[in-house]
MOPAC internal coordinates of N, CA, C and O (Angstrom, degrees):
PM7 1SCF
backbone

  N    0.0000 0     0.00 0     0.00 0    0    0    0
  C    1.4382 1     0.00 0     0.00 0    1    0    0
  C    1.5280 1   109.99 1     0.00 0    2    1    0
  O    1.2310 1   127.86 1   151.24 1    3    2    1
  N    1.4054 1   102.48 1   -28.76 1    3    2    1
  C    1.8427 1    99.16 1  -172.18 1    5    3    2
  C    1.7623 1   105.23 1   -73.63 1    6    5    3
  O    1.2310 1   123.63 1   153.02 1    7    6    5
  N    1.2419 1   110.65 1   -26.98 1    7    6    5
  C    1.2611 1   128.95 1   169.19 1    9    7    6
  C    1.7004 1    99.97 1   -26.13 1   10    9    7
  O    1.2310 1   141.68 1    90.09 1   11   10    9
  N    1.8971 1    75.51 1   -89.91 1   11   10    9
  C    1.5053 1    83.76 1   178.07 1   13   11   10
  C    1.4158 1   144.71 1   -21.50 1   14   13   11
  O    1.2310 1   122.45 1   128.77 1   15   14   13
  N    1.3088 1   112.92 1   -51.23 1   15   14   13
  C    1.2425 1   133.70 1  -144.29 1   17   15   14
  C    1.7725 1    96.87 1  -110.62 1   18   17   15
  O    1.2310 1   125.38 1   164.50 1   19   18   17
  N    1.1896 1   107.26 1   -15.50 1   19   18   17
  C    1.8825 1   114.34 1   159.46 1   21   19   18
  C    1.0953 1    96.26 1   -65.81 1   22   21   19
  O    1.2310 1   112.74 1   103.13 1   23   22   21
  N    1.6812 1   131.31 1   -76.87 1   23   22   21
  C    1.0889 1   109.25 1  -157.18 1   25   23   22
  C    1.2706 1   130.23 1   -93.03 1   26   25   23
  O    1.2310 1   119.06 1  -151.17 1   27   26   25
  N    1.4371 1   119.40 1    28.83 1   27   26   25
  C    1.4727 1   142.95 1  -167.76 1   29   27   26
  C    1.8573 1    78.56 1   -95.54 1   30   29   27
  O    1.2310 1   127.24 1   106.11 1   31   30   29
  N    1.5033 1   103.68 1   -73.89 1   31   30   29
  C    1.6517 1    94.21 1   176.66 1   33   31   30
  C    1.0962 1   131.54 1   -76.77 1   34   33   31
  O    1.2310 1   112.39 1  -152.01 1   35   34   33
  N    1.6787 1   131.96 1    27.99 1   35   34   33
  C    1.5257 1   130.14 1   166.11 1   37   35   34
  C    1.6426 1    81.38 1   -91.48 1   38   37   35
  O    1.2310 1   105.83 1   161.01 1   39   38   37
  N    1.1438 1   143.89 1   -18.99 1   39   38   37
  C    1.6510 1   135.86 1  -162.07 1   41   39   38
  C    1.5156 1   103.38 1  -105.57 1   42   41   39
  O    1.2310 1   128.15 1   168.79 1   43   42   41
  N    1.3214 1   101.90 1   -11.21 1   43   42   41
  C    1.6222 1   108.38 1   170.89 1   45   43   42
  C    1.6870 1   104.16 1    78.87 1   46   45   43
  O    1.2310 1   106.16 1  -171.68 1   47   46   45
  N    1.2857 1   143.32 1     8.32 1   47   46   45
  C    1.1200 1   168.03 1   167.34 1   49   47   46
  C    2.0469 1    97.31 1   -55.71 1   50   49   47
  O    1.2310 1   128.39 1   146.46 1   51   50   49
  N    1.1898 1   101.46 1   -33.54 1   51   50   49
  C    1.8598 1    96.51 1  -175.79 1   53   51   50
  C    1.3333 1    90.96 1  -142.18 1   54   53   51
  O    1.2310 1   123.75 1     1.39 1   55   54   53
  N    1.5816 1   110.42 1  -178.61 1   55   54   53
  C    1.4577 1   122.81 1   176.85 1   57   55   54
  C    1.7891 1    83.00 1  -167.60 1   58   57   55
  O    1.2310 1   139.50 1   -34.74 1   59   58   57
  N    1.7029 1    79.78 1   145.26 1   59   58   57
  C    2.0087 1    98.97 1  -175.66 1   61   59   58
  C    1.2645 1    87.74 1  -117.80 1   62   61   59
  O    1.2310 1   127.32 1   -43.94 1   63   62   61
  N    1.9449 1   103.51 1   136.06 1   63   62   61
  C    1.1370 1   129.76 1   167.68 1   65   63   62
  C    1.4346 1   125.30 1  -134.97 1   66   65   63
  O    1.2310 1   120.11 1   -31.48 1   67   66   65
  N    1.1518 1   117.39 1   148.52 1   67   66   65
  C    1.7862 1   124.12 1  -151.19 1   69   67   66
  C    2.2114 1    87.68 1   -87.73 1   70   69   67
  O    1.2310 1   129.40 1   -60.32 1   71   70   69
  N    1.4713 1    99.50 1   119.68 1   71   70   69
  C    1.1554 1   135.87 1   179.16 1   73   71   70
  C    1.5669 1    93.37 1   -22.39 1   74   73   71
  O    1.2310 1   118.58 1   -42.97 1   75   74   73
  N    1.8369 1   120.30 1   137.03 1   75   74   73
  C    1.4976 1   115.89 1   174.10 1   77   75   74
  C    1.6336 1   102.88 1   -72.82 1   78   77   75
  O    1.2310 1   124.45 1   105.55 1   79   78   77
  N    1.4197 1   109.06 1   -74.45 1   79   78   77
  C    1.8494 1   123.07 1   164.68 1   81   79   78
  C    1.2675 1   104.89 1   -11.30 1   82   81   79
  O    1.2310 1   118.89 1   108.08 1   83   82   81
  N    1.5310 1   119.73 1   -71.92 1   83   82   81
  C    1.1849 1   139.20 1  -127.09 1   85   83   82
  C    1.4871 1   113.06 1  -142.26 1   86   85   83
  O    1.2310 1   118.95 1   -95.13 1   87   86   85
  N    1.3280 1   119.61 1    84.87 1   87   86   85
  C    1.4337 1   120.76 1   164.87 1   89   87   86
  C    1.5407 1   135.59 1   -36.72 1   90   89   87
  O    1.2310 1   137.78 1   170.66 1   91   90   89
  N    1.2174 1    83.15 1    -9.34 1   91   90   89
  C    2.2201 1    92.17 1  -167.42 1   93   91   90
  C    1.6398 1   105.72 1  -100.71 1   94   93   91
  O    1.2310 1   134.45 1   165.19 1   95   94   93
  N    2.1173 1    89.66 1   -14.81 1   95   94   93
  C    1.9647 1    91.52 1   168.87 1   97   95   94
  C    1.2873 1   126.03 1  -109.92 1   98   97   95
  O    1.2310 1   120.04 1   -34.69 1   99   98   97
  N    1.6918 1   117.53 1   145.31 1   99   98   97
  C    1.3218 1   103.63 1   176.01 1  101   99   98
  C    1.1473 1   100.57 1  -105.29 1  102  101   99
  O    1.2310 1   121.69 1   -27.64 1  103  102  101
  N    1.2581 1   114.37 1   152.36 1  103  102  101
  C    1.7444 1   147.49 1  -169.55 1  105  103  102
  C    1.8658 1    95.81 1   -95.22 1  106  105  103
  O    1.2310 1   122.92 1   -55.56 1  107  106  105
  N    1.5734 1   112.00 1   124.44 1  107  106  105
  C    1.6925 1   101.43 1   172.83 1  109  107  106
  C    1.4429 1   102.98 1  -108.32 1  110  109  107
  O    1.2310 1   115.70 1   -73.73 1  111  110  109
  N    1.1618 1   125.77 1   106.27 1  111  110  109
  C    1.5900 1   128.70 1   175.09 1  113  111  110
  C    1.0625 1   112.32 1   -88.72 1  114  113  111
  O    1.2310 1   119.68 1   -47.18 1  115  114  113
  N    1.4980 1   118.22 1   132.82 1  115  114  113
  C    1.8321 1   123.86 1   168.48 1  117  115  114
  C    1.3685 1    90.04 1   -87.36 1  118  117  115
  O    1.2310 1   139.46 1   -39.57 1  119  118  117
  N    1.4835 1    79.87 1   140.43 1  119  118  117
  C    1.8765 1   118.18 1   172.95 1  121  119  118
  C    1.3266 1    80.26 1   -77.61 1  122  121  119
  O    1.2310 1   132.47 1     5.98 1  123  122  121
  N    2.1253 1    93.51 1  -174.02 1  123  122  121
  C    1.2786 1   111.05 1   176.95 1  125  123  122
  C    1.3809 1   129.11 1   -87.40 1  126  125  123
  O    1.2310 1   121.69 1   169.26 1  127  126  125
  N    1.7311 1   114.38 1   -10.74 1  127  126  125
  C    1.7148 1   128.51 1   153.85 1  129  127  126
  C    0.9981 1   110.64 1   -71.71 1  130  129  127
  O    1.2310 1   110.76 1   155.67 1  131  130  129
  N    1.4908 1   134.97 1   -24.33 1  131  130  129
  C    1.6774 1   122.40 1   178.99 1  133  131  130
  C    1.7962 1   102.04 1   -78.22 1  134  133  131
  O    1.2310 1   117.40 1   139.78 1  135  134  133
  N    1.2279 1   122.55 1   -40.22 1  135  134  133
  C    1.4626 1   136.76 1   170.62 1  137  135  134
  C    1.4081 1   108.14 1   -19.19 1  138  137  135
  O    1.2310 1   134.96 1   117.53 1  139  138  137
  N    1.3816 1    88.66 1   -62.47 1  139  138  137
  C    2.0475 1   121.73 1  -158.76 1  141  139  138
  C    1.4637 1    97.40 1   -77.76 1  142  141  139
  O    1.2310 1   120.19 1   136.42 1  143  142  141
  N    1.6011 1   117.25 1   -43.58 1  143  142  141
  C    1.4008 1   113.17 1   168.72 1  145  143  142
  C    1.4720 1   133.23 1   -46.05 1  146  145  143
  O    1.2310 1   134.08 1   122.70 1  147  146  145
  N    1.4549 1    90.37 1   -57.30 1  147  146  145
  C    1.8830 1   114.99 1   165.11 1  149  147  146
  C    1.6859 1    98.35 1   -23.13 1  150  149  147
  O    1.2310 1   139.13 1    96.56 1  151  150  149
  N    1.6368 1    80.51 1   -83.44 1  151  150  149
  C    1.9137 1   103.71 1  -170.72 1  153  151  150
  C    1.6558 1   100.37 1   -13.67 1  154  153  151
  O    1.2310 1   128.87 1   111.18 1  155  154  153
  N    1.5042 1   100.51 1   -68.82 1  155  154  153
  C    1.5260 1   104.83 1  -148.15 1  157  155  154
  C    1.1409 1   113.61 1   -69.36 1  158  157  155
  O    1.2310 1   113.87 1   149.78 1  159  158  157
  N    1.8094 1   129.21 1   -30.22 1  159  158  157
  C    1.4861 1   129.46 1  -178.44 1  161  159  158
  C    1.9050 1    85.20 1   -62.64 1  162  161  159
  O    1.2310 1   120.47 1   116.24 1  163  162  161
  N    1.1696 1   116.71 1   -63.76 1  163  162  161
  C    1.8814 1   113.57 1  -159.54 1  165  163  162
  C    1.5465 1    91.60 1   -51.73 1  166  165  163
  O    1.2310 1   111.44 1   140.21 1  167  166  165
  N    0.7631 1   133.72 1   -39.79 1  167  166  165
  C    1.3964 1   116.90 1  -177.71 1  169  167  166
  C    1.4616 1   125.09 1   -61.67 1  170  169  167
  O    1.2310 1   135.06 1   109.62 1  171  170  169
  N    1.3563 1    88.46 1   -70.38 1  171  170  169
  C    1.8672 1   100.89 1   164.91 1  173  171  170
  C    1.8867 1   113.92 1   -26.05 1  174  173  171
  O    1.2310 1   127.42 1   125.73 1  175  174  173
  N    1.1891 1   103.32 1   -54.27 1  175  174  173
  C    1.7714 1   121.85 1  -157.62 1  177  175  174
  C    1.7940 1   100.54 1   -80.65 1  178  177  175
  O    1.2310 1   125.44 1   160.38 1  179  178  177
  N    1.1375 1   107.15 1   -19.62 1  179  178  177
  C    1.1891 1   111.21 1  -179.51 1  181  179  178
  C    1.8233 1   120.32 1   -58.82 1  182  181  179
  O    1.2310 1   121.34 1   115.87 1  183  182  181
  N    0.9977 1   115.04 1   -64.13 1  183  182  181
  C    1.9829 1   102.48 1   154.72 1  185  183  182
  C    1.6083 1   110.22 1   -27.80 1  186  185  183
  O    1.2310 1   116.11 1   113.82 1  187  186  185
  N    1.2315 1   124.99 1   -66.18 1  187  186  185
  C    1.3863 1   134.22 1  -175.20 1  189  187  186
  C    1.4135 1   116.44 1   -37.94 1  190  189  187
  O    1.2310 1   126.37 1   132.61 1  191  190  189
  N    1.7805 1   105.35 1   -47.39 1  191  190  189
  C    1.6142 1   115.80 1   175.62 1  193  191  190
  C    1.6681 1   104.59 1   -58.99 1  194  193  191
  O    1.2310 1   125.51 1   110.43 1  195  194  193
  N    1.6531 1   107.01 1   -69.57 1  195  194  193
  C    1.2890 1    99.10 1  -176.09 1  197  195  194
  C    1.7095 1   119.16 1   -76.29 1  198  197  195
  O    1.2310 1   109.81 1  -122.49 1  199  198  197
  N    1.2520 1   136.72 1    57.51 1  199  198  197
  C    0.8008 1   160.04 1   155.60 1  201  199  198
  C    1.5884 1   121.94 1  -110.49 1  202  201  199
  O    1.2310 1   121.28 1   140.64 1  203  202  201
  N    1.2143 1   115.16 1   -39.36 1  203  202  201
  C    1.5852 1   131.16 1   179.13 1  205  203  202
  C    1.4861 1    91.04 1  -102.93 1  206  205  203
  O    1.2310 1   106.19 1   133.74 1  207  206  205
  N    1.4521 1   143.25 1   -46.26 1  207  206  205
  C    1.2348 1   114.34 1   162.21 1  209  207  206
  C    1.7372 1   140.04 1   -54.95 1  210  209  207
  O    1.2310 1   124.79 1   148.21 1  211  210  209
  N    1.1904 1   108.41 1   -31.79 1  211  210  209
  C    1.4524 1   117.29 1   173.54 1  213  211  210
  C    2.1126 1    99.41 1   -67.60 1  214  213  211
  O    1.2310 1   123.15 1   143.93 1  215  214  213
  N    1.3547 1   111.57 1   -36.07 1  215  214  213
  C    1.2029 1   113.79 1  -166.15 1  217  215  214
  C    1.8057 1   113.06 1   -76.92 1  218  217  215
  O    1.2310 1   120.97 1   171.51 1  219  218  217
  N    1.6795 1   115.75 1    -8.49 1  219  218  217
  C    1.1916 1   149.02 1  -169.46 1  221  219  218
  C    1.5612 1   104.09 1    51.44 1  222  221  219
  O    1.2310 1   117.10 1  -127.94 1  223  222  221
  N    1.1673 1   123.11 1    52.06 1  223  222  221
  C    1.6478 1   136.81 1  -169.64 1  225  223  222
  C    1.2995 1   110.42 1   -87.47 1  226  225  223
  O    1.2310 1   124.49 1   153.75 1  227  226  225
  N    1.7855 1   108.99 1   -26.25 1  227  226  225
  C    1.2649 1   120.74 1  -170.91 1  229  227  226
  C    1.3303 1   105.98 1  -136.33 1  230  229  227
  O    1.2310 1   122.88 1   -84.32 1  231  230  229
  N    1.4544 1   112.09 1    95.68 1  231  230  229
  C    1.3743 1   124.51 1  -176.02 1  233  231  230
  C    1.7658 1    92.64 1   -70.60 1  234  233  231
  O    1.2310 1   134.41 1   -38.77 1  235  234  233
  N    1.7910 1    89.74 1   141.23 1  235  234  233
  C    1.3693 1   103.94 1  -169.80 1  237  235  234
  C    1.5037 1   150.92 1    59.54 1  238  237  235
  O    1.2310 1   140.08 1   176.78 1  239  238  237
  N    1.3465 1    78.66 1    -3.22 1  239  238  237
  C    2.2456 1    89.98 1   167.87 1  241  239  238
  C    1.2692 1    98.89 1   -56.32 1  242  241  239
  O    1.2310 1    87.50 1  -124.84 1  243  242  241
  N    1.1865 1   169.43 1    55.16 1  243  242  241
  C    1.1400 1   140.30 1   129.45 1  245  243  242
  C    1.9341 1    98.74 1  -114.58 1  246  245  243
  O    1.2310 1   129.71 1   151.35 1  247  246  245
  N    1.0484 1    98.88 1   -28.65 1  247  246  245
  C    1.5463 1   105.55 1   173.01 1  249  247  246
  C    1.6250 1   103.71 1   -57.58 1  250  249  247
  O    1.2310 1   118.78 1   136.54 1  251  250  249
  N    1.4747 1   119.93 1   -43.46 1  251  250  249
  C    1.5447 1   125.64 1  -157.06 1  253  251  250
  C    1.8075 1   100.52 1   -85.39 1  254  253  251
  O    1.2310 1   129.33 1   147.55 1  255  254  253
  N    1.9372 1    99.62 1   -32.45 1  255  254  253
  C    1.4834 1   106.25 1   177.04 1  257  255  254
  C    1.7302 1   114.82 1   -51.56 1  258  257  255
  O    1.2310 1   124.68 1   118.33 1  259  258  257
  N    1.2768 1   108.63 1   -61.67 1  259  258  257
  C    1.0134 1   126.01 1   154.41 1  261  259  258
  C    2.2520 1   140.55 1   -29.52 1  262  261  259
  O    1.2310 1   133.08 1   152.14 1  263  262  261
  N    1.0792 1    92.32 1   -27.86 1  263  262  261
  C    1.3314 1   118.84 1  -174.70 1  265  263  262
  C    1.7781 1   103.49 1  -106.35 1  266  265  263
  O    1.2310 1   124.73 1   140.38 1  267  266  265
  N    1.2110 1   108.53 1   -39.62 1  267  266  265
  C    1.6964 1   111.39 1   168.60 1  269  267  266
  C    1.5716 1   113.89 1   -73.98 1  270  269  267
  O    1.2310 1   120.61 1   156.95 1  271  270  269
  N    1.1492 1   116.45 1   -23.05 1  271  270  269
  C    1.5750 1   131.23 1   179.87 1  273  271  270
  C    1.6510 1   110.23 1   -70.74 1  274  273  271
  O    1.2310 1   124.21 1   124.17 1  275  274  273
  N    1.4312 1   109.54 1   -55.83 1  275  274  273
  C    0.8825 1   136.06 1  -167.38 1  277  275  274
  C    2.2292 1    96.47 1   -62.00 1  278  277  275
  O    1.2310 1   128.76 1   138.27 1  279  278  277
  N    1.4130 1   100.72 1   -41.73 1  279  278  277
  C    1.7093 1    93.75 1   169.68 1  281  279  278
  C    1.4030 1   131.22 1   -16.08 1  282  281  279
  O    1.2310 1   119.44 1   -35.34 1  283  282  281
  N    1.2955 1   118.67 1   144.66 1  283  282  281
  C    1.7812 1   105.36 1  -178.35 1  285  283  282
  C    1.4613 1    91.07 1  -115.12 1  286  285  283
  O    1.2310 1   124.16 1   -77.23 1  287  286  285
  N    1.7286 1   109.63 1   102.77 1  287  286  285
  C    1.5389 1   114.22 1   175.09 1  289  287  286
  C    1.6458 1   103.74 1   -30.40 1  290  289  287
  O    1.2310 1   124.47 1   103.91 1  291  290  289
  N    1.5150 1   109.03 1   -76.09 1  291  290  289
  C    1.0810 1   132.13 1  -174.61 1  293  291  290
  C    1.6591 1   113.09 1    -8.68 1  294  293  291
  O    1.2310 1   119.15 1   126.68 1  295  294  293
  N    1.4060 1   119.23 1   -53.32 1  295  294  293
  C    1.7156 1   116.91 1   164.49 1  297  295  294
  C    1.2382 1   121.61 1   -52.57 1  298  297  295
  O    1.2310 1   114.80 1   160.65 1  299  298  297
  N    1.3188 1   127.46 1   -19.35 1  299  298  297
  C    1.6340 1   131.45 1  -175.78 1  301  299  298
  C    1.9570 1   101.19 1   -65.16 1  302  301  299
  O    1.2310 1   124.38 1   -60.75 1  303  302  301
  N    1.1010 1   109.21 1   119.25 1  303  302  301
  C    1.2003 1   133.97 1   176.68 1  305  303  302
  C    1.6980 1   103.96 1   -60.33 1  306  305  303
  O    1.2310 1   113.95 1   -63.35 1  307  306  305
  N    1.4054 1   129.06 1   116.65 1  307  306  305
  C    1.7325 1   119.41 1  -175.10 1  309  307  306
  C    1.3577 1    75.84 1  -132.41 1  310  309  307
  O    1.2310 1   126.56 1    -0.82 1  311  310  309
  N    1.4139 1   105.00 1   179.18 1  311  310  309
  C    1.3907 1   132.76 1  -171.19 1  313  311  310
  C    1.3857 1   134.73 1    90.18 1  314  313  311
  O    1.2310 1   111.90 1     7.36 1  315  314  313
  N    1.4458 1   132.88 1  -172.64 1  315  314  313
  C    1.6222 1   111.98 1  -171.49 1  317  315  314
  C    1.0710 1   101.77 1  -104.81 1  318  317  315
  O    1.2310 1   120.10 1   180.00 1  319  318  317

């Protein structure tokens, strides 16, 4: 995961911050290019979903569609 999340922030896509609660955690916040990134893979992949949903491949994607919708952008951590 740390993998990940290096090179999520060499692209500036995240930024690591030392835990509010908890000093011993770091917090990974998407910037506002990781945001825009998000956007575009869910978009893109979206045929793909309803493709494996019509195919019933993925029990309950519309339950999970639904439940990702339901998200409150507003908690997503932006800034540097």
């Amino acid at each position: 995961m740390a993998v990940l999340v290096d090179r999520c922030e060499q692209q500036s896509l995240v930024v690591r911050r030392q835990g509010r609660e908890d000093r011993r955690q770091i917090e990974v916040h998407l910037l506002e290019e990781g945001m825009s990134r998000v956007t575009q893979i869910a978009e893109a992949h979206q045929p793909e979903l309803r493709h494996l949903q019509a195919h019933h491949w993925l029990a309950g994607i519309s339950s999970l569609n639904a439940e990702l919708k339901k998200c409150d952008i507003a908690n997503i951590h932006y800034g540097s």
